[in-house]
N, C-alpha and C positions, 0 to 999 in steps of 0.2 A: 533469438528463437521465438518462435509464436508459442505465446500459450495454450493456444488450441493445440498443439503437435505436445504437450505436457500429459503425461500422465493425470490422473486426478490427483493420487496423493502427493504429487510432487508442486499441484497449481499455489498452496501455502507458499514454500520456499519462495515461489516466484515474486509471489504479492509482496512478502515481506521483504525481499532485497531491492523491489521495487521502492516500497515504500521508504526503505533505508537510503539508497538511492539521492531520493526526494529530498529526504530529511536533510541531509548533506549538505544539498545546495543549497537550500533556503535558512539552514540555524545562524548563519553569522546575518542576514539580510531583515527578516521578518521575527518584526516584534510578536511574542506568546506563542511560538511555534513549538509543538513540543521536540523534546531531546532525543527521544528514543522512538522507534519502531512502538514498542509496546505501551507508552503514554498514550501514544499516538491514537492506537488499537484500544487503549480502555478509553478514552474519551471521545470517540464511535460508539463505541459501545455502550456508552451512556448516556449518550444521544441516541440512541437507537439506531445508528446506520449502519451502512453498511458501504466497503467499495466494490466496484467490478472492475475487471479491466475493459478498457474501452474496446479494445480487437475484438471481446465477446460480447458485445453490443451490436458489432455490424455482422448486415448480411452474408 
């Protein structure tokens, strides 16, 4: 499903299954990757970033 067809409150859920997802495939391959969704998310956020989804990037 597009995350543009998501609700707002529901575009969280998305990102973070997303990002869990991710996490997944890369914790047994990539060395300092973090473990968790929310490691993940505070050390973004301590860098100051931020993600998007790519689909809300395009035209």
């Amino acid at each position: 499903m597009s995350a543009r067809c998501l609700p707002p409150e529901e575009t969280l859920g998305e990102v973070d299954r997303r990002l869990a997802d991710a996490l997944r495939q890369v914790a047994n391959s990539a060395l300092g990757m973090p473990g968790s969704v929310d490691t993940f998310k505070a050390m973004l956020d301590r860098a100051d970033l931020a993600l998007v989804l790519k689909e809300e990037l395009r035209p």
